[in-house]
N, C-alpha and C positions, 0 to 999 in steps of 0.2 A: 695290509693283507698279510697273516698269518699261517703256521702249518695249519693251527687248526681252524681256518678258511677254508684251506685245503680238503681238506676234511670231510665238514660238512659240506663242501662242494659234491664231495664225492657221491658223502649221503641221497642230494639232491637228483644228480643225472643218474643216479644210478640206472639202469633199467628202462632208458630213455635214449640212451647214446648207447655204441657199441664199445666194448672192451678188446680192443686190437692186440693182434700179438704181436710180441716180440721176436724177430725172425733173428734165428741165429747162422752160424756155418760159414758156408765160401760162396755166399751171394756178391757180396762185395769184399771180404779179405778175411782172414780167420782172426777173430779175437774182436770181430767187430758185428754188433747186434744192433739193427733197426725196428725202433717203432713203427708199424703199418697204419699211422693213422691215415692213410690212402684210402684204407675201406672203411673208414667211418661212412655214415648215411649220407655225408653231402660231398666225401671225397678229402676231407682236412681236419685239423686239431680243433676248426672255430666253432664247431658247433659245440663244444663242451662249454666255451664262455657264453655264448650264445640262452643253453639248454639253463644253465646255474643263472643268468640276467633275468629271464624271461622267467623263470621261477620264484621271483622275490616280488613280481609286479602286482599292485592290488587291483581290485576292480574300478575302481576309475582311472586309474593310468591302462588297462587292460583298455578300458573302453576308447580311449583316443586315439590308442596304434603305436606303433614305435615306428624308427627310423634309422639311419647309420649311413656311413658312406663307406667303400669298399673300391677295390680294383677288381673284386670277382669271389674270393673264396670265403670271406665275411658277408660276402653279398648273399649266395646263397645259404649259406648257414643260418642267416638271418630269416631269410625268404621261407626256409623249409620250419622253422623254430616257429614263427607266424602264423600259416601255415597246419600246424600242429596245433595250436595254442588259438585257431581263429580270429585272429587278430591282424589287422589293418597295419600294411609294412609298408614303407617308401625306402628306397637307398639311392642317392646322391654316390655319381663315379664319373670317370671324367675320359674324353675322347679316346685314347690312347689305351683305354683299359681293353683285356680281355671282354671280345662278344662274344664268345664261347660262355664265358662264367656268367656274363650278365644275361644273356640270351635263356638260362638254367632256371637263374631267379625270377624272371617273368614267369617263366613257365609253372615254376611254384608261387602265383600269384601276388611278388612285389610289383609293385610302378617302380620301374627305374627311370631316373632323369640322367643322361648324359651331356649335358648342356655347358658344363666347365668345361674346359680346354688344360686343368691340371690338377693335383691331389688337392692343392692350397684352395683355388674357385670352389671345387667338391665340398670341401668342409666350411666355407664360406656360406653356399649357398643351403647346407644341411640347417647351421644356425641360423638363418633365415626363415626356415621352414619350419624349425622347432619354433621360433618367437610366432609364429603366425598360426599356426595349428595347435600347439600345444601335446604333440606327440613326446615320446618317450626316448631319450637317445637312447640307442646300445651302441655304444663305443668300439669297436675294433681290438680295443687293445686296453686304453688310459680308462680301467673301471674295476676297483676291487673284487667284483663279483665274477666279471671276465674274467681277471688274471687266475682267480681260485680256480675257477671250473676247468682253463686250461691249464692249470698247474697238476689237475689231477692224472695227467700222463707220467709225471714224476713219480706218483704213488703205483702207479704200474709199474712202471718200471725196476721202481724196487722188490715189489712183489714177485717177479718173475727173474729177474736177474738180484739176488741180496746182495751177491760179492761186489756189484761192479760200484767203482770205482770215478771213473769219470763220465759225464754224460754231455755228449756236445748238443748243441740248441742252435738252431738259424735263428736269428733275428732281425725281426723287421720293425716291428714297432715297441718290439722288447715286452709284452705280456705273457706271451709263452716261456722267455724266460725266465721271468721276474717270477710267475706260475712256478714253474720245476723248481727253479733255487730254491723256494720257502717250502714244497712240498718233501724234500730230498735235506734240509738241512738237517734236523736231528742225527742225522745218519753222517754226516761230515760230508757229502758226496761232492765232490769238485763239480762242478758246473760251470763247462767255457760255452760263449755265445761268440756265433760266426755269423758271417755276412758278405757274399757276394759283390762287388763294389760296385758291377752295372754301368761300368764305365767302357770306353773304345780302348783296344790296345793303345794307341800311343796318349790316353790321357796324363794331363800333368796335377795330378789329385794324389795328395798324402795324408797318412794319418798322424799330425803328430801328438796327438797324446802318446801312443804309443810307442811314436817315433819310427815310424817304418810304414814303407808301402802298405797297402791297403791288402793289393794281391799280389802274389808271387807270380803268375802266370800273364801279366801286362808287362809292358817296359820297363815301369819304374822297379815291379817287383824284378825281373829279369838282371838288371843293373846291379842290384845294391846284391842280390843272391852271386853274382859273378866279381862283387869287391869281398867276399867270405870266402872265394877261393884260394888257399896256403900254395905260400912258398917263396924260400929266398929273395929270391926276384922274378922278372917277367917270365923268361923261358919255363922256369920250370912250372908255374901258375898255366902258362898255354899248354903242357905237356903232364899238367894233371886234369885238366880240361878235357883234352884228346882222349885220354887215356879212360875217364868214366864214358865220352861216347865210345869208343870203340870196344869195350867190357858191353855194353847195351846192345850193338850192333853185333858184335860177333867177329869183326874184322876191323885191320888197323883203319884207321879214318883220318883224314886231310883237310887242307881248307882252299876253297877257293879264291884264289887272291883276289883276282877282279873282283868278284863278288866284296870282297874285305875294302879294298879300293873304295869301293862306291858306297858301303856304307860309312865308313871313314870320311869321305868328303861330303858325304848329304845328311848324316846324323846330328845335324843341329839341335834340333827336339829332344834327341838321344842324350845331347851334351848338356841343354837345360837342365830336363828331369836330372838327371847327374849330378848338377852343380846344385840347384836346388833342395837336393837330398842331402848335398855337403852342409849347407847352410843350416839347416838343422839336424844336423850331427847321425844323420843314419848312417851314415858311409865315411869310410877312412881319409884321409889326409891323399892317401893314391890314386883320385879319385880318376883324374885321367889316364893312367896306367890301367885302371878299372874298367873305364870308356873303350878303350881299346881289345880288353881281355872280351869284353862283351862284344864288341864288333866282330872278334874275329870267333868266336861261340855263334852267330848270324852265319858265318858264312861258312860251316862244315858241309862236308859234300857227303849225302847221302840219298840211295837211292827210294823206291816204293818198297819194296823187299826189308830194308835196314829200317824203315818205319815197321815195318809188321812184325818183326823180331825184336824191335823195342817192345811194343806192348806184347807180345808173348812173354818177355823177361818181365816183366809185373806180370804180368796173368801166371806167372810161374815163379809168384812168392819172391822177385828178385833174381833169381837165378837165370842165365845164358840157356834157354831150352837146346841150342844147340851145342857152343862150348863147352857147358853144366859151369863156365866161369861166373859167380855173385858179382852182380854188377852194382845192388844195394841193399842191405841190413833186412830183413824178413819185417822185425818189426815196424819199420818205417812206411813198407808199399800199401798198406791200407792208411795211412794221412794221406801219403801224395794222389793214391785215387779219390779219396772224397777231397782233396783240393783238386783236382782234375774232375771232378763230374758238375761240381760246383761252380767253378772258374776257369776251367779253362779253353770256351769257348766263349773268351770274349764278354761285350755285352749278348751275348744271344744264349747266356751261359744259364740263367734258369728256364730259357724255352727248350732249351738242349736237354735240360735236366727231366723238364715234364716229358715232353714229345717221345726223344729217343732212353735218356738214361742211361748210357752206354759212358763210363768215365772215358774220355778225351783229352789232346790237346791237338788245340789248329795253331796250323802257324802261317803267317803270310805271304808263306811262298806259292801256297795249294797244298800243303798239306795237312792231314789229320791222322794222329796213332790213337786207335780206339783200343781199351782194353775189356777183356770176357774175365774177368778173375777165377783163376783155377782151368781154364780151357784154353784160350787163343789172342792172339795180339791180332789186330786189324791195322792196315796203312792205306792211305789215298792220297794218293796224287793228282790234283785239278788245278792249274792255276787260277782261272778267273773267277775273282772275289768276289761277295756280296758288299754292300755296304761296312757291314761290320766284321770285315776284313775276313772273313771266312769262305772258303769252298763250296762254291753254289753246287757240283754237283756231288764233293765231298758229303757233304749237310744231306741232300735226296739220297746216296747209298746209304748213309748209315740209318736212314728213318725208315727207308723200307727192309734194310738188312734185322730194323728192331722188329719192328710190324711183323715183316713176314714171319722171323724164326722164334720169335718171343724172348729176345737179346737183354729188355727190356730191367736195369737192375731191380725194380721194386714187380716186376713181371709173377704170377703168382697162377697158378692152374691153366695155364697156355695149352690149348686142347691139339696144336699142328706139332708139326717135327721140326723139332731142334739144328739147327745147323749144329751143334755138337755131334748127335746122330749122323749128320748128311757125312762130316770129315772125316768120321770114324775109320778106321782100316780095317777092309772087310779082305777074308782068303777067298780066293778063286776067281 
Protein backbone atom coordinates (compact mmCIF):
# COMPACT_ATOMS: atom_id res chain seq x y z
CA UNK A 1 0.00 0.00 0.00
CA UNK A 2 1.27 3.10 -1.48
CA UNK A 3 0.74 7.13 -1.59
CA UNK A 4 -0.40 6.51 -4.72
CA UNK A 5 -3.07 3.99 -3.28
CA UNK A 6 -3.84 6.79 -1.47
CA UNK A 7 -4.66 8.49 -4.17
CA UNK A 8 -6.58 6.72 -6.15
CA UNK A 9 -8.45 5.85 -3.04
CA UNK A 10 -9.31 9.24 -3.02
CA UNK A 11 -10.43 9.22 -6.66
CA UNK A 12 -12.62 6.32 -5.68
CA UNK A 13 -14.90 7.68 -2.46
CA UNK A 14 -14.91 10.69 -3.70
CA UNK A 15 -18.43 11.85 -3.63
CA UNK A 16 -19.61 8.87 -1.65
CA UNK A 17 -18.20 9.65 1.71
CA UNK A 18 -18.15 13.05 3.34
CA UNK A 19 -15.02 15.45 3.43
CA UNK A 20 -14.91 16.47 7.23
CA UNK A 21 -13.46 19.48 8.56
CA UNK A 22 -10.59 20.30 10.21
CA UNK A 23 -11.72 22.10 13.41
CA UNK A 24 -9.20 24.46 14.62
CA UNK A 25 -8.91 27.03 17.83
CA UNK A 26 -9.44 26.43 21.79
CA UNK A 27 -11.89 23.33 21.39
CA UNK A 28 -9.34 21.53 23.02
CA UNK A 29 -5.96 23.67 23.37
CA UNK A 30 -4.66 26.18 20.87
CA UNK A 31 -2.17 24.87 18.27
CA UNK A 32 -4.08 21.70 18.23
CA UNK A 33 -6.62 20.91 15.15
CA UNK A 34 -8.99 17.87 15.03
CA UNK A 35 -10.22 15.82 12.24
CA UNK A 36 -14.35 15.53 12.69
CA UNK A 37 -14.50 12.33 11.18
CA UNK A 38 -17.59 11.99 13.83
CA UNK A 39 -19.81 13.37 11.12
CA UNK A 40 -18.87 11.08 8.59
CA UNK A 41 -22.43 9.09 7.41
CA UNK A 42 -21.91 6.31 9.88
CA UNK A 43 -20.24 8.34 12.57
CA UNK A 44 -16.19 7.19 12.10
CA UNK A 45 -13.02 7.12 9.59
CA UNK A 46 -14.29 3.12 8.56
CA UNK A 47 -16.47 3.97 6.08
CA UNK A 48 -13.71 5.34 3.85
CA UNK A 49 -12.03 1.72 3.94
CA UNK A 50 -15.17 0.31 3.71
CA UNK A 51 -16.44 2.76 0.47
CA UNK A 52 -12.53 2.08 -1.47
CA UNK A 53 -13.26 -2.27 -0.67
CA UNK A 54 -16.57 -2.30 -1.63
CA UNK A 55 -15.51 -0.36 -4.88
CA UNK A 56 -13.04 -2.81 -6.37
CA UNK A 57 -15.69 -5.93 -5.85
CA UNK A 58 -16.84 -7.57 -9.43
CA UNK A 59 -20.15 -8.94 -10.01
CA UNK A 60 -19.66 -12.29 -8.74
CA UNK A 61 -18.23 -11.56 -5.52
CA UNK A 62 -20.97 -8.68 -5.46
CA UNK A 63 -23.39 -11.46 -5.82
CA UNK A 64 -22.33 -13.67 -2.69
CA UNK A 65 -22.31 -10.66 -0.12
CA UNK A 66 -19.51 -9.84 2.12
CA UNK A 67 -18.87 -10.04 5.66
CA UNK A 68 -16.33 -8.69 8.55
CA UNK A 69 -16.26 -8.91 12.07
CA UNK A 70 -16.41 -5.65 14.12
CA UNK A 71 -16.94 -4.28 17.84
CA UNK A 72 -19.46 -1.71 16.38
CA UNK A 73 -17.94 1.01 14.07
CA UNK A 74 -16.56 -1.29 11.19
CA UNK A 75 -19.86 -2.91 11.86
CA UNK A 76 -21.83 -0.34 10.73
CA UNK A 77 -19.68 1.12 8.12
CA UNK A 78 -20.00 -2.06 6.56
CA UNK A 79 -23.78 -2.35 7.05
CA UNK A 80 -24.32 1.09 5.57
CA UNK A 81 -21.60 0.37 2.43
CA UNK A 82 -23.98 -2.97 1.83
CA UNK A 83 -26.58 -1.30 2.14
CA UNK A 84 -25.76 1.39 -0.58
CA UNK A 85 -24.11 -1.19 -2.92
CA UNK A 86 -27.33 -3.86 -2.23
CA UNK A 87 -25.45 -6.35 -1.19
CA UNK A 88 -26.01 -9.21 1.25
CA UNK A 89 -23.81 -8.19 4.64
CA UNK A 90 -23.05 -10.60 7.72
CA UNK A 91 -20.78 -9.19 10.65
CA UNK A 92 -19.44 -11.61 13.38
CA UNK A 93 -18.91 -9.37 17.05
CA UNK A 94 -18.81 -10.76 20.13
CA UNK A 95 -20.80 -10.42 23.68
CA UNK A 96 -19.11 -7.56 25.23
CA UNK A 97 -19.23 -5.38 22.11
CA UNK A 98 -21.18 -2.11 21.90
CA UNK A 99 -25.37 -2.88 21.25
CA UNK A 100 -25.63 0.49 20.50
CA UNK A 101 -23.31 0.08 17.25
CA UNK A 102 -24.45 -3.34 16.67
CA UNK A 103 -28.20 -2.51 17.15
CA UNK A 104 -27.34 0.56 14.01
CA UNK A 105 -26.10 -2.21 11.76
CA UNK A 106 -29.13 -4.19 11.84
CA UNK A 107 -30.99 -1.57 11.42
CA UNK A 108 -28.98 -0.79 8.10
CA UNK A 109 -29.83 -4.40 7.20
CA UNK A 110 -26.70 -6.68 8.38
CA UNK A 111 -27.30 -10.03 10.27
CA UNK A 112 -25.29 -9.79 13.17
CA UNK A 113 -24.09 -12.92 15.03
CA UNK A 114 -23.06 -12.32 18.45
CA UNK A 115 -22.49 -15.72 19.60
CA UNK A 116 -18.44 -15.56 20.43
CA UNK A 117 -17.76 -14.56 23.90
CA UNK A 118 -14.31 -12.63 22.41
CA UNK A 119 -12.52 -10.73 19.35
CA UNK A 120 -10.39 -14.05 18.80
CA UNK A 121 -14.15 -16.58 18.68
CA UNK A 122 -15.51 -13.37 16.42
CA UNK A 123 -12.80 -13.82 13.72
CA UNK A 124 -12.95 -17.57 14.28
CA UNK A 125 -16.14 -18.00 13.56
CA UNK A 126 -16.05 -15.18 10.50
CA UNK A 127 -13.53 -17.81 8.70
CA UNK A 128 -16.05 -20.30 9.27
CA UNK A 129 -18.69 -18.51 7.48
CA UNK A 130 -16.43 -17.28 4.73
CA UNK A 131 -15.37 -21.27 4.02
CA UNK A 132 -19.12 -22.08 4.07
CA UNK A 133 -20.77 -19.32 2.07
CA UNK A 134 -18.17 -18.15 0.00
CA UNK A 135 -18.85 -14.34 0.98
CA UNK A 136 -16.37 -11.69 0.61
CA UNK A 137 -14.16 -10.63 3.62
CA UNK A 138 -13.76 -6.74 4.30
CA UNK A 139 -11.32 -6.72 6.88
CA UNK A 140 -11.40 -4.04 9.53
CA UNK A 141 -8.17 -3.05 9.24
CA UNK A 142 -5.42 -5.98 7.59
CA UNK A 143 -6.58 -5.03 3.61
CA UNK A 144 -4.73 -2.71 1.25
CA UNK A 145 -7.69 -1.21 -0.07
CA UNK A 146 -8.95 -0.45 3.47
CA UNK A 147 -5.86 1.01 4.69
CA UNK A 148 -5.84 3.52 1.26
CA UNK A 149 -9.33 4.61 1.54
CA UNK A 150 -8.64 5.28 5.35
CA UNK A 151 -5.48 6.83 4.75
CA UNK A 152 -7.24 9.37 2.54
CA UNK A 153 -7.83 11.50 5.94
CA UNK A 154 -4.09 12.23 5.62
CA UNK A 155 -4.72 13.75 2.23
CA UNK A 156 -7.12 15.99 3.97
CA UNK A 157 -5.50 16.91 6.23
CA UNK A 158 -2.78 18.23 4.31
CA UNK A 159 -4.95 19.94 2.11
CA UNK A 160 -6.37 22.01 4.94
CA UNK A 161 -3.58 22.30 7.30
CA UNK A 162 0.02 22.30 4.69
CA UNK A 163 2.15 23.66 7.60
CA UNK A 164 1.41 21.03 10.04
CA UNK A 165 3.89 19.10 11.11
CA UNK A 166 2.94 16.31 13.30
CA UNK A 167 -0.34 14.33 13.09
CA UNK A 168 -1.11 11.94 16.01
CA UNK A 169 -3.42 8.72 14.90
CA UNK A 170 -5.24 6.30 17.66
CA UNK A 171 -4.55 2.92 16.88
CA UNK A 172 -6.42 0.05 17.13
CA UNK A 173 -5.71 -2.28 14.49
CA UNK A 174 -3.17 -0.01 12.93
CA UNK A 175 -4.90 0.60 9.28
CA UNK A 176 -5.79 4.08 9.93
CA UNK A 177 -2.35 4.60 10.64
CA UNK A 178 -0.51 2.72 8.29
CA UNK A 179 -3.43 4.84 5.94
CA UNK A 180 -1.99 8.44 6.94
CA UNK A 181 1.66 7.49 7.13
CA UNK A 182 1.90 6.52 3.30
CA UNK A 183 -0.77 9.23 2.55
CA UNK A 184 1.29 12.23 4.29
CA UNK A 185 4.86 10.66 3.47
CA UNK A 186 5.92 12.70 0.51
CA UNK A 187 5.52 15.57 2.62
CA UNK A 188 7.99 14.26 5.44
CA UNK A 189 5.01 14.59 8.13
CA UNK A 190 5.77 12.82 11.47
CA UNK A 191 3.10 10.45 12.14
CA UNK A 192 3.00 9.08 16.01
CA UNK A 193 0.17 6.50 16.76
CA UNK A 194 -1.39 6.24 20.21
CA UNK A 195 -3.36 3.85 22.01
CA UNK A 196 -5.29 3.82 25.11
CA UNK A 197 -4.23 0.64 27.19
CA UNK A 198 -7.85 -0.33 28.47
CA UNK A 199 -6.44 -1.70 31.33
CA UNK A 200 -7.72 -1.12 35.53
CA UNK A 201 -5.66 1.44 37.36
CA UNK A 202 -3.58 -1.00 39.29
CA UNK A 203 -2.65 -3.23 36.26
CA UNK A 204 0.73 -4.80 35.99
CA UNK A 205 0.97 -4.41 32.05
CA UNK A 206 4.16 -2.73 30.35
CA UNK A 207 5.51 -1.81 27.19
CA UNK A 208 8.67 -3.02 26.67
CA UNK A 209 9.68 -2.31 23.42
CA UNK A 210 9.39 0.83 24.28
CA UNK A 211 10.42 0.47 27.63
CA UNK A 212 7.86 2.34 29.63
CA UNK A 213 4.55 2.11 30.87
CA UNK A 214 1.81 1.93 28.52
CA UNK A 215 -0.12 5.07 30.25
CA UNK A 216 1.07 7.70 32.35
CA UNK A 217 -2.26 8.05 34.20
CA UNK A 218 -2.33 4.25 35.83
CA UNK A 219 0.01 3.19 38.49
CA UNK A 220 2.76 1.93 36.61
CA UNK A 221 2.62 5.16 34.52
CA UNK A 222 2.25 7.31 37.97
CA UNK A 223 5.55 5.48 39.44
CA UNK A 224 8.11 5.62 36.96
CA UNK A 225 6.68 9.71 36.16
CA UNK A 226 7.30 10.33 40.15
CA UNK A 227 11.32 8.34 39.71
CA UNK A 228 11.79 11.66 36.81
CA UNK A 229 11.26 13.84 39.68
CA UNK A 230 14.99 15.97 40.30
CA UNK A 231 16.70 16.50 43.11
CA UNK A 232 19.76 16.01 45.35
CA UNK A 233 18.05 13.74 47.59
CA UNK A 234 14.61 12.87 48.97
CA UNK A 235 13.49 16.03 50.78
CA UNK A 236 14.06 18.19 48.22
CA UNK A 237 12.43 15.66 45.28
CA UNK A 238 9.11 15.81 48.20
CA UNK A 239 9.48 19.60 48.17
CA UNK A 240 9.36 19.93 44.31
CA UNK A 241 6.54 17.62 44.41
CA UNK A 242 4.51 19.98 46.85
CA UNK A 243 5.66 22.79 45.27
CA UNK A 244 4.04 21.97 41.47
CA UNK A 245 0.66 20.92 43.44
CA UNK A 246 0.47 23.90 45.29
CA UNK A 247 1.46 26.25 41.92
CA UNK A 248 -1.92 24.18 40.50
CA UNK A 249 -4.01 24.53 43.69
CA UNK A 250 -3.32 28.13 44.48
CA UNK A 251 -2.26 27.50 48.06
CA UNK A 252 0.51 25.84 49.98
CA UNK A 253 -0.39 21.98 50.22
CA UNK A 254 0.57 19.16 52.72
CA UNK A 255 0.39 15.41 53.09
CA UNK A 256 -1.50 13.39 55.06
CA UNK A 257 0.41 10.96 57.00
CA UNK A 258 -1.96 8.48 57.80
CA UNK A 259 -3.17 8.37 54.69
CA UNK A 260 1.10 7.93 53.71
CA UNK A 261 1.05 5.28 56.63
CA UNK A 262 -1.33 3.16 54.92
CA UNK A 263 -0.29 3.35 51.62
CA UNK A 264 3.26 2.58 52.74
CA UNK A 265 2.16 -0.57 54.43
CA UNK A 266 -0.42 -1.98 51.80
CA UNK A 267 1.31 -0.91 48.55
CA UNK A 268 2.62 -4.12 47.64
CA UNK A 269 1.22 -4.17 44.13
CA UNK A 270 2.62 -0.55 44.09
CA UNK A 271 6.14 -2.11 45.13
CA UNK A 272 5.86 -5.03 42.32
CA UNK A 273 4.86 -2.64 39.35
CA UNK A 274 7.96 -0.71 40.84
CA UNK A 275 10.42 -3.40 41.01
CA UNK A 276 9.24 -4.95 37.77
CA UNK A 277 9.76 -1.75 35.99
CA UNK A 278 13.37 -1.88 37.47
CA UNK A 279 13.79 -5.17 35.93
CA UNK A 280 13.61 -3.79 32.73
CA UNK A 281 15.22 -0.66 33.09
CA UNK A 282 12.43 2.02 32.89
CA UNK A 283 13.15 3.40 36.18
CA UNK A 284 16.43 4.27 38.29
CA UNK A 285 18.60 2.27 40.54
CA UNK A 286 16.20 4.68 43.52
CA UNK A 287 13.55 2.81 42.76
CA UNK A 288 12.37 2.51 46.50
CA UNK A 289 13.10 6.09 47.36
CA UNK A 290 10.75 6.41 44.10
CA UNK A 291 8.09 3.94 45.78
CA UNK A 292 7.94 6.26 48.60
CA UNK A 293 8.09 9.77 46.64
CA UNK A 294 4.97 8.20 44.94
CA UNK A 295 3.28 7.07 48.14
CA UNK A 296 3.53 10.28 49.55
CA UNK A 297 2.19 12.11 45.92
CA UNK A 298 -1.09 9.61 47.04
CA UNK A 299 -1.48 11.11 49.99
CA UNK A 300 -1.52 15.17 49.42
CA UNK A 301 -4.50 16.84 51.05
CA UNK A 302 -6.61 18.52 48.94
CA UNK A 303 -10.08 19.66 48.98
CA UNK A 304 -13.34 19.73 46.01
CA UNK A 305 -12.42 23.45 45.39
CA UNK A 306 -8.41 22.71 44.86
CA UNK A 307 -9.67 20.10 42.30
CA UNK A 308 -11.62 22.78 40.47
CA UNK A 309 -8.77 25.28 40.43
CA UNK A 310 -6.69 22.61 38.98
CA UNK A 311 -8.46 22.17 36.02
CA UNK A 312 -9.17 25.97 35.62
CA UNK A 313 -5.16 26.17 35.57
CA UNK A 314 -5.25 24.00 32.33
CA UNK A 315 -8.41 25.42 31.04
CA UNK A 316 -6.28 28.67 31.50
CA UNK A 317 -3.29 27.63 29.21
CA UNK A 318 -1.31 26.53 32.58
CA UNK A 319 -1.63 29.56 34.37
CA UNK A 320 -3.06 29.87 38.26
CA UNK A 321 -6.50 31.69 37.19
CA UNK A 322 -6.33 32.92 40.56
CA UNK A 323 -2.55 33.51 41.63
CA UNK A 324 -1.93 34.37 37.63
CA UNK A 325 1.26 31.89 39.16
CA UNK A 326 2.30 29.23 35.78
CA UNK A 327 1.92 26.12 37.13
CA UNK A 328 3.06 24.48 33.51
CA UNK A 329 4.65 25.47 30.07
CA UNK A 330 1.56 26.60 27.61
CA UNK A 331 2.88 24.50 25.30
CA UNK A 332 2.61 21.24 26.98
CA UNK A 333 -1.31 21.58 28.49
CA UNK A 334 -2.84 20.37 25.06
CA UNK A 335 -0.64 16.72 25.25
CA UNK A 336 -1.58 16.45 29.02
CA UNK A 337 -5.39 17.01 27.98
CA UNK A 338 -5.46 14.67 25.05
CA UNK A 339 -3.72 12.27 27.49
CA UNK A 340 -6.29 13.03 30.10
CA UNK A 341 -9.51 12.64 27.70
CA UNK A 342 -7.85 9.54 26.28
CA UNK A 343 -6.54 7.83 29.60
CA UNK A 344 -7.35 9.22 32.21
CA UNK A 345 -10.48 7.64 33.26
CA UNK A 346 -9.27 4.31 33.68
CA UNK A 347 -10.51 1.36 31.69
CA UNK A 348 -13.72 3.31 31.26
CA UNK A 349 -11.42 5.95 29.50
CA UNK A 350 -12.68 5.49 25.72
CA UNK A 351 -16.63 5.26 27.00
CA UNK A 352 -15.59 8.52 28.83
CA UNK A 353 -14.20 9.68 25.64
CA UNK A 354 -17.47 8.87 23.33
CA UNK A 355 -20.29 9.63 26.17
CA UNK A 356 -19.05 12.73 27.83
CA UNK A 357 -15.58 14.04 26.08
CA UNK A 358 -14.89 16.43 28.81
CA UNK A 359 -10.69 15.73 29.18
CA UNK A 360 -10.44 14.30 32.87
CA UNK A 361 -8.73 12.66 35.58
CA UNK A 362 -10.31 10.25 38.32
CA UNK A 363 -8.58 9.20 41.10
CA UNK A 364 -9.60 6.62 43.68
CA UNK A 365 -10.19 8.47 46.23
CA UNK A 366 -13.81 9.98 44.65
CA UNK A 367 -12.32 12.17 42.83
CA UNK A 368 -12.52 13.85 39.24
CA UNK A 369 -10.77 17.29 37.75
CA UNK A 370 -12.56 17.89 34.49
CA UNK A 371 -11.24 20.47 32.23
CA UNK A 372 -13.43 23.08 29.52
CA UNK A 373 -10.21 24.35 27.72
CA UNK A 374 -10.26 28.26 27.58
CA UNK A 375 -13.32 28.54 30.04
CA UNK A 376 -13.40 26.62 33.54
CA UNK A 377 -11.82 23.71 35.52
CA UNK A 378 -14.55 21.24 37.16
CA UNK A 379 -13.82 19.12 40.53
CA UNK A 380 -16.02 16.22 42.13
CA UNK A 381 -15.85 14.78 45.13
CA UNK A 382 -17.84 11.20 45.62
CA UNK A 383 -16.16 8.40 47.19
CA UNK A 384 -17.95 5.39 46.23
CA UNK A 385 -16.41 3.65 43.20
CA UNK A 386 -17.65 1.75 40.39
CA UNK A 387 -15.94 -1.25 39.44
CA UNK A 388 -13.29 0.44 37.55
CA UNK A 389 -12.23 2.52 40.23
CA UNK A 390 -14.07 5.64 39.26
CA UNK A 391 -16.95 7.96 40.92
CA UNK A 392 -20.28 6.43 40.41
CA UNK A 393 -21.80 9.81 40.89
CA UNK A 394 -18.63 11.77 39.67
CA UNK A 395 -19.27 9.72 36.08
CA UNK A 396 -23.50 10.81 36.15
CA UNK A 397 -22.48 14.71 36.85
CA UNK A 398 -20.24 14.97 34.35
CA UNK A 399 -22.58 13.20 31.62
CA UNK A 400 -25.34 15.15 32.25
CA UNK A 401 -23.17 18.33 33.02
CA UNK A 402 -22.03 17.38 28.92
CA UNK A 403 -25.51 16.49 27.79
CA UNK A 404 -27.18 19.33 29.33
CA UNK A 405 -24.63 22.27 28.45
CA UNK A 406 -23.09 20.84 25.36
CA UNK A 407 -19.59 20.48 27.35
CA UNK A 408 -19.07 17.90 24.95
CA UNK A 409 -15.08 18.38 23.24
CA UNK A 410 -16.08 17.24 19.55
CA UNK A 411 -19.68 18.93 20.53
CA UNK A 412 -20.58 20.91 17.26
CA UNK A 413 -24.00 23.29 16.66
CA UNK A 414 -25.38 22.59 20.36
CA UNK A 415 -28.74 24.48 19.92
CA UNK A 416 -29.26 25.09 24.48
CA UNK A 417 -27.17 27.36 26.52
CA UNK A 418 -23.89 27.09 27.39
CA UNK A 419 -22.97 26.81 30.89
CA UNK A 420 -20.19 29.19 29.75
CA UNK A 421 -23.33 31.75 29.31
CA UNK A 422 -25.05 30.55 32.79
CA UNK A 423 -21.33 31.55 34.77
CA UNK A 424 -20.91 34.62 32.89
CA UNK A 425 -21.02 37.77 35.31
CA UNK A 426 -23.92 39.76 34.54
CA UNK A 427 -24.26 43.76 36.35
CA UNK A 428 -27.37 44.36 38.28
Amino acid sequence: MTHDDVLRAAETIRGRVRRTPLLEGTALAPGLSLKAELLQHTGSFKVRGVTNRLAALGSEERRRGVAGASAGNHAIALAWGAAAEGLECVVFSWSAASRFKLDRARALGAHVDVDAEDPSAAFIRLEEHLAETGRVLVHPFDDPLVMAGQGTVGLEILEDAPKVDVIVVPVGGAGLVAGIAAAVAPRGVRVVGVEPTGEAFNAIVLDEKSNRPFNPMVNAGAIATADLIKGKDYPERVNRLLGMFSRFCGREVYLDNSVFMSERATGHRNRAIGHLMLNFGMVGERIEESLELYFQQCSVLVNCRDLAIMGATLANGGVNPITKVRAIQQPLVKYLLSVMLSCGMYDYAGEWAYRVGIPSKSGVGGGIVGVIPGHFGIGIFSPPLDAKGNSVRGIRVCTELSERFGLHCFESGFGGKKLQELLAPTRG
